[in-house]
C-alpha positions in Angstrom: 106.3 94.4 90.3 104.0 94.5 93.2 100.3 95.6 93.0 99.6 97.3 96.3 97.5 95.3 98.6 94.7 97.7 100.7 94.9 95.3 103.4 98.3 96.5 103.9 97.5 100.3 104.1 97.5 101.6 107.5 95.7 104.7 109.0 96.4 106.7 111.4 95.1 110.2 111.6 96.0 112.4 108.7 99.0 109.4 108.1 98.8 106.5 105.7 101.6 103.7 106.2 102.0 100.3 103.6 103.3 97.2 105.0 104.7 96.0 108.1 107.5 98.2 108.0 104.8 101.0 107.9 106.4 102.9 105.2 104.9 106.2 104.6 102.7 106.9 101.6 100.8 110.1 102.1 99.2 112.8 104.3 96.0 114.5 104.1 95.9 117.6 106.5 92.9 119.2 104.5 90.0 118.0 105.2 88.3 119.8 102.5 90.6 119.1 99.6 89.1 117.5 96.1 91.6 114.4 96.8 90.6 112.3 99.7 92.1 109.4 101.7 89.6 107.0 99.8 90.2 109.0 96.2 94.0 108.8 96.4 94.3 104.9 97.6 91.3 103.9 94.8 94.4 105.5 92.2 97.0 104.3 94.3 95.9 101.1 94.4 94.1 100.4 90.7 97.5 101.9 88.8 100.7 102.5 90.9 103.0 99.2 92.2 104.5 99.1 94.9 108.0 99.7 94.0 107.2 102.4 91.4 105.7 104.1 93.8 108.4 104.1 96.1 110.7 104.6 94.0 109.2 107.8 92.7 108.5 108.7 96.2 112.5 108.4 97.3 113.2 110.7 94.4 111.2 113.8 96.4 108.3 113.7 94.2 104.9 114.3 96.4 102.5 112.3 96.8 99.9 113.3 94.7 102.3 114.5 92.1 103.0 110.8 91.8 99.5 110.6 90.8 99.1 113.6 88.7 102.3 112.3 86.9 101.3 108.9 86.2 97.3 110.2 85.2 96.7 113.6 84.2 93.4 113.0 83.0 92.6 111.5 86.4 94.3 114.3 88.3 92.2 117.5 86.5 89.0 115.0 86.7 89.3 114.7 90.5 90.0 118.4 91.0 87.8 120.4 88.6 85.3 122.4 90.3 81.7 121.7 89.4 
């Protein structure tokens, strides 16, 4: 299995593509939401692989709910409201 490499990610605008190919990972239209670019790709990249994460991805799960799925604990800790 893979480990994502953040050299690989690429940005552009609300868009974030992996790998040459530019395959796409995830979009952040709010700019006020609790999960940011940099939140989301620290997860992304410390616990997901490459081909889990696609994998789950190609299924129709979202983004984030890849995330929430895999952490809970991480998912309500990054979204509680102080």
């Amino acid at each position: 299995m893979t480990r994502f490499n953040k050299n690989d990610f690429t940005k552009s605008g609300d868009y974030i593509f992996y790998g040459a190919d530019r395959k796409f990972v995830a979009r952040f239209k709010y700019k006020n939401a609790p999960v940011t670019k940099a939140k989301f790709l620290k997860q992304l990249i410390a616990n997901h692989t490459v081909e889990g994460y696609f994998a789950e991805y190609d299924k129709g799960i979202t983004p984030l709910a890849i995330l929430k799925n895999a952490d809970p604990t991480w998912y309500t800790r990054i979204t509680k409201k102080t």
